[in-house]
Structures are given as C-alpha cells and as structure tokens.
C-alpha positions in Angstrom: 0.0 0.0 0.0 1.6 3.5 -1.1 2.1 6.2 0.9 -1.0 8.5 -0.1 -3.4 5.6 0.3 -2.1 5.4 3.7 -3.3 9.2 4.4 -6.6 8.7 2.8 -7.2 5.8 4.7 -6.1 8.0 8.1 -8.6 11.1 6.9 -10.3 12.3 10.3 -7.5 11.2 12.7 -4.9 12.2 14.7 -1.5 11.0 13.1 2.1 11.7 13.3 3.1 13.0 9.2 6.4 13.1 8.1 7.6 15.1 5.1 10.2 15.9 2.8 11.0 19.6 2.7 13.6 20.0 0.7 17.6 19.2 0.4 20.1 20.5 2.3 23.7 19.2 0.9 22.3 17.0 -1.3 20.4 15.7 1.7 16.7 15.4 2.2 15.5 17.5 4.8 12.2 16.0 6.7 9.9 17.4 9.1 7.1 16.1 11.3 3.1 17.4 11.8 1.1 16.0 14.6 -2.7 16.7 14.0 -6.1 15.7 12.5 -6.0 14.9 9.3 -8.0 16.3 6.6 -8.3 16.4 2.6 -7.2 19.5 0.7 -7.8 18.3 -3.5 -6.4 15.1 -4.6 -2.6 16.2 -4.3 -2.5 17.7 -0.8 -3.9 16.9 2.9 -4.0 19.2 5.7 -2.6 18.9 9.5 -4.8 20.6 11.7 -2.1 21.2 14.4 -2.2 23.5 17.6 -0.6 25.8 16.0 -2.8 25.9 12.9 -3.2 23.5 9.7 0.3 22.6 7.9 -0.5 21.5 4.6 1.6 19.3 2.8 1.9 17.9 -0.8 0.9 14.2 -0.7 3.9 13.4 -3.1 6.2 14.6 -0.2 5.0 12.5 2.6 7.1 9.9 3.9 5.6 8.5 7.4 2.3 8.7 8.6 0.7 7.0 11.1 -2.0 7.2 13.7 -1.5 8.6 17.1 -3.3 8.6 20.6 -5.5 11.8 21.2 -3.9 14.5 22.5 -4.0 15.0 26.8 -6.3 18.1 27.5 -4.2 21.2 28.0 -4.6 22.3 31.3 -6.2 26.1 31.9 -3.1 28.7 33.3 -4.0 29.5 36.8 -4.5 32.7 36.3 -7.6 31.7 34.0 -9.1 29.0 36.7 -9.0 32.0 39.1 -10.7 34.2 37.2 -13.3 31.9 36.2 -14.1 30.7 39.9 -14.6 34.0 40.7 -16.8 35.0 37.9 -18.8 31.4 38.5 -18.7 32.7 42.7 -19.9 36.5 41.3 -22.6 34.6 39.7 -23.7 32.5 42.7 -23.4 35.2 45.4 -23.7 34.1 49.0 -25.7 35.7 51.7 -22.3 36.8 53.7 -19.4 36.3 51.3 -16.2 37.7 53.4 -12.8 38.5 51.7 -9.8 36.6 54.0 -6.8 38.1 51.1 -8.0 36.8 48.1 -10.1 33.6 49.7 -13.9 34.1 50.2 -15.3 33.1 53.1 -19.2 32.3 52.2 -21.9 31.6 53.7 -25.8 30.7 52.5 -28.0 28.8 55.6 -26.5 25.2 54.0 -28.0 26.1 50.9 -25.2 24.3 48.1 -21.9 23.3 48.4 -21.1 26.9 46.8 -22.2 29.2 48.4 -21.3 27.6 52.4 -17.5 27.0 51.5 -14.3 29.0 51.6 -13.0 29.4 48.2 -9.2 29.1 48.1 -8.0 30.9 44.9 -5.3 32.9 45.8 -3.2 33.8 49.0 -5.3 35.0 51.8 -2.8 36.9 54.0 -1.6 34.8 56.5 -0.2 31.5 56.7 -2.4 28.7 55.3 -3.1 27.2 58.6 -4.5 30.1 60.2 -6.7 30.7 57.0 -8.0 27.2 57.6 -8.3 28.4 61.3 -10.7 31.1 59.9 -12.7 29.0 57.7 -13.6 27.0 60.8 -14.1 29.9 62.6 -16.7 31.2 60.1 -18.4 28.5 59.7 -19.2 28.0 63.1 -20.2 31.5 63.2 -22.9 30.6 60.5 -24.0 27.2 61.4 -22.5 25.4 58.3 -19.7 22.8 57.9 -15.8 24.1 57.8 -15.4 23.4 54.2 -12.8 24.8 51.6 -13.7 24.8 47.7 -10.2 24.7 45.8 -9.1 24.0 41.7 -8.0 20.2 42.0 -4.1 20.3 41.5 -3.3 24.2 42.3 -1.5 25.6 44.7 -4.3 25.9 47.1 -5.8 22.7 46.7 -2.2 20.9 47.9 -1.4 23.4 50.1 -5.2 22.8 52.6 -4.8 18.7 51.5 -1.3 18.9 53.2 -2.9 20.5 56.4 -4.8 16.9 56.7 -8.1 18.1 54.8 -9.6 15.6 52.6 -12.4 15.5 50.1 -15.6 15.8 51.4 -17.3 12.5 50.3 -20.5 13.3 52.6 -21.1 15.9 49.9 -24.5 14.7 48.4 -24.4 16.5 45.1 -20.9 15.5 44.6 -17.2 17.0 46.3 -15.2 16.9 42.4 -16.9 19.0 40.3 -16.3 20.0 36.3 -16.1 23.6 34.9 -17.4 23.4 31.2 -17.5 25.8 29.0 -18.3 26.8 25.5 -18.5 29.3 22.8 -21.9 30.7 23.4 -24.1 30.2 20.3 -27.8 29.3 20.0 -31.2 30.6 18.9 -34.4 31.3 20.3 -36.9 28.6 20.8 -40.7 29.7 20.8 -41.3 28.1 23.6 -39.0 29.5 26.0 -39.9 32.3 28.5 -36.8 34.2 29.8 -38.4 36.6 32.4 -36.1 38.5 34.7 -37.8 37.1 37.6 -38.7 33.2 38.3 -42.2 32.3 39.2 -43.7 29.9 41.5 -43.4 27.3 38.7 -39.6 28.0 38.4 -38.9 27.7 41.9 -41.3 24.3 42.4 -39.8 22.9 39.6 -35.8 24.4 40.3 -36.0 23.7 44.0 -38.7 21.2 44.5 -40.5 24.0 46.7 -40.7 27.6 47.2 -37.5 29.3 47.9 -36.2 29.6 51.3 -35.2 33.6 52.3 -31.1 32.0 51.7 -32.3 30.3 48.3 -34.0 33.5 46.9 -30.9 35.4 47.7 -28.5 33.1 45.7 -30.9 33.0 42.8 -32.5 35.9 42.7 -31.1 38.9 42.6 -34.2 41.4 42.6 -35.1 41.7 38.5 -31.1 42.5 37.6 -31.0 42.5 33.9 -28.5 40.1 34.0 -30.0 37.5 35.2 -33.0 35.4 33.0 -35.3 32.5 34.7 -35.8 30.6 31.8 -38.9 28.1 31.9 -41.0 25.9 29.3 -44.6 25.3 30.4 -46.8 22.4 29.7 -50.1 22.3 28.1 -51.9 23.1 31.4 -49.4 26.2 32.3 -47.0 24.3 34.6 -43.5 24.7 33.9 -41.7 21.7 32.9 -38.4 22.8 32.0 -36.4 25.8 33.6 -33.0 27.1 33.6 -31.5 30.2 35.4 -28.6 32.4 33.4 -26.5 35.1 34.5 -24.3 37.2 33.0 -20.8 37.7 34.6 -18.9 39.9 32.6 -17.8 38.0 29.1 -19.4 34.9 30.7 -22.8 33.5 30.9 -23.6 31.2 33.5 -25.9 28.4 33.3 -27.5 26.7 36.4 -30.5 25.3 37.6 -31.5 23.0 34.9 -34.2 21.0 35.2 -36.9 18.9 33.5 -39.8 17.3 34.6 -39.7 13.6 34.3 -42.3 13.0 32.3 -41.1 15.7 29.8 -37.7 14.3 29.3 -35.9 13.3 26.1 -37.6 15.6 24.1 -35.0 18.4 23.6 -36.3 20.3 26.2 -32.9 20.7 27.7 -31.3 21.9 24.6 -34.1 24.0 24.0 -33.5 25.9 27.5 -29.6 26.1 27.0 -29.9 27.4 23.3 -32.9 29.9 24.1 -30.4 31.4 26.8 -27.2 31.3 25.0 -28.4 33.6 23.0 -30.4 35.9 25.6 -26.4 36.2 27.2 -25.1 36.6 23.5 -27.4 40.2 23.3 -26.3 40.8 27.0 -22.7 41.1 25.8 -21.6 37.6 27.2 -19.0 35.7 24.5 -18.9 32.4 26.6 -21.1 29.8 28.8 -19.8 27.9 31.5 -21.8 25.7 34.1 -20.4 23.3 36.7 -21.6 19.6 37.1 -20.0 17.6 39.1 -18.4 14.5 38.1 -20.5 11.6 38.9 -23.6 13.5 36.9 -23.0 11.3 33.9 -26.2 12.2 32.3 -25.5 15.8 32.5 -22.0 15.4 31.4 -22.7 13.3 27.8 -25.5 16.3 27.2 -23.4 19.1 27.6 -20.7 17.1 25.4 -23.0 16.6 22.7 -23.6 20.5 23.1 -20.1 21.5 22.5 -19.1 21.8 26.4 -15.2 21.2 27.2 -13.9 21.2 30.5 -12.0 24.1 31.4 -11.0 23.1 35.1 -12.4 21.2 38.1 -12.5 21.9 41.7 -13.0 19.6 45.0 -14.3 20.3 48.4 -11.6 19.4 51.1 -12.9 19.0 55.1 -11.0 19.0 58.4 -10.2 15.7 59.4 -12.4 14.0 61.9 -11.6 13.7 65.2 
C-alpha cells in the first residue's frame, strides 16, 4: 500500500506525518506534523495542528501514522482563578467575606457553593490560620468548615497537606467539572426568559418555594442580567427551567431541570440554546456551568452541546476527630 493511500485511509484522525521539505547538501530535509488529518484536493492533505493547519503535498509524505489523542491542555492558573470568581460572582452568597484573596461564604446550608471557603489565591496569613478562619466562620454561620479549591493548584495541595480531605459526605458530589463553551444558540418559541422566576420556576428548580437564603443566591431582585428561563406544559406548569447570569464575558448556566415525564424531548437543549443567546445580546462571548463529576447524564449532554472542561475543583474537610 503507497504512501498516499495510507493518508486517505487516516482522513479524520490524529496521526504523526512526516515530510520531505527540501535538500540541504544533497540531503533530504524531513519534518514532522502531529494533528487531525484532513483532505485539501487530490494532491494535498491538511494537519490541523495547535498551531494551525500545515498543509503538505501528498507526493512529499514519507511517514504517517496514527497517534493517541492528544491529553487536554490544562487552563493557566491565572484563567481557573478568574473563572471561579466569575462562577462565585454569579452565585453570590448571603455573607461572602474576603480573607486576602479567599472568600469566606456563607448561605443557611443552601449548596456546596455558596457555604464553603473558596481558596484561589493567598489569603494573607499563613495557610493554617486561613484554615483556622474557615472554621471559625463557619461556626459563626452554622454550616460545615469546608474549603472549595481547583483540584491540583497551589491551594488545593497546600489545605490537603494541612490533613483536609475531600468531602465525600457531599451529596451532590465534592469533584466537580467547569465546562465551557462558545456561546451560540437561537431562540426557541417556547421558552420564556423573564427576569424574575415564578412559582413554577422555583417548584420545579427547588422542589418547593425558595427559602429567604435560596431567593438570595438565585434571585437577585429583577437584575438584567440574570434570565429564569422556563417551558410550560399544556396546562401552564412549567416543565423545563434554567437560570442564566451574565458575569462579565461569561454567561452562566444553572439550575436546569426537566420534569420527568417531559424528558428526552429536547427540552434541555431547547433551554440552554434559548439562553445562549439571551447572554449573547447581554454582551456575554462564553457559557460555563459546573456539574460535578459523577452526573453522567449531565456530562454526555453538555458534550454533545459542544461543552469542554475548562477546570475542576474539589471540596476538602478538616479531618475528623
């Protein structure tokens, strides 16, 4: 089998191609893409590297085979900072106090979020007085000492060293992905997006109507940057709902749920698109949500949507005892 039926075979993958470039000396001179391949005419294919597409003359291909995909790159901290503080903005806490550049937060128990310390930066004093704080706090409030952290920064090893450990008691799940995405979608009909939720929203968000904590996490008082998106039924109740906020060039997604009986039926999709683009004319560029790992369903959706992960974060306890 020749070379170019090689490449043609590998169309769509990730290979290794090597090339001939030239002579040097009355030497070949080779060179190496790593990529996906694509077609570019019959005498040609395409590399899409990270650096951009190399395209190369099939007649000048020497090697080529396939390759693993390539590992994730891994966010700069400086961007998982900014985005957990953005995603905190967005989810604000009924007593959210600074410690340096930590946030100590509190919400009467309501989510994992909004009751923990979040550890993204130094917060002015040795770590295990910060940790002293946190426990501190959340004794003041009436929560459990817990410390929200980006799994495998500087914070998250620094707290694990001082003998916390991940919170497994956590019900809706202590490792937790940040996806995001570019935000694109169009308006479904059927989609409300009213700057305040109704009774349906919160029966069908919360289960019941909101607590004076859950109101004040959710609902920020008709602030234009925040929609309640919901999808009623045939008889008026809502059966799918959503909650968006814009934070800065972000739009963040939350809250989405559908009614049993009304699943598999795009309603999700529906919700998500209707208020990607709701953020797009409220000058947001991008969407991120969190989900936390074990929330396969959720996950495999909000791949099919385009979702990557950006980052994830863990909660880390005190150790019993």
């Amino acid at each position: 089998m020749g070379l170019v039926e090689i490449a043609s075979e590998l169309i769509g993958e990730r290979v290794a191609l090597r090339y001939r470039i030239g002579d040097r000396d009355g030497r070949p001179l080779y060179t190496d893409a790593v990529g996906e391949l694509r077609p570019d005419g019959p005498g040609a294919v395409l590399v899409e590297t990270r650096r951009g597409p190399v395209r190369v003359d099939r007649a000048a291909v020497v090697a080529v085979r396939a390759v693993p995909p390539a590992p994730p790159r891994r966010a700069p901290l400086a961007a998982v900072t900014r985005l957990e503080a953005l995603c905190a903005d967005a989810w604000p806490a009924v007593v959210d106090r600074r410690l340096g550049a930590w946030r100590l937060r509190a919400a009467d128990g309501f989510t994992g979020r909004a009751n923990a310390g979040l550890a993204i930066g130094d917060p002015g004093m040795p770590v295990p007085a910060a940790l002293d704080a946190v426990r501190a706090f959340a004794g003041e409030h009436g929560i459990r000492p817990r410390v929200q952290v980006p799994a495998g920064s500087p914070w998250d090893k620094a707290v694990a060293a001082e003998g916390w450990g991940l919170d497994v008691a956590h019900e809706r799940g202590a490792e937790v992905a940040v996806l995001v995405a570019p935000l694109q979608g169009t308006h479904d009909p059927r989609v409300e997006l009213p700057e305040r939720p109704s009774d349906g929203w919160w029966r069908l968000g919360l289960g019941d109507l909101p607590t004076a904590a859950q109101r004040h996490v959710l609902d920020p008082g008709g602030d234009p940057r925040t929609a309640f998106g919901q999808i009623a039924g045939p008889d008026g109740t809502v059966i799918g709902c959503v909650r968006a906020t814009v934070v800065e060039d972000h739009l963040h997604m939350s809250v989405l749920e559908v009614a049993p009986a009304a699943r598999r039926q795009g309603l999700a999709t529906a919700l998500l698109a209707s208020a990607a683009e709701w953020g797009s004319g409220h000058g947001a560029r991008w969407a991120v949500l969190q989900v936390a790992l074990h929330n396969t369903g959720a996950m495999a959706l909000y791949d099919r949507l385009g979702y990557v992960e950006h980052h994830q974060y863990r909660y880390l306890v005190p150790p019993t005892g």
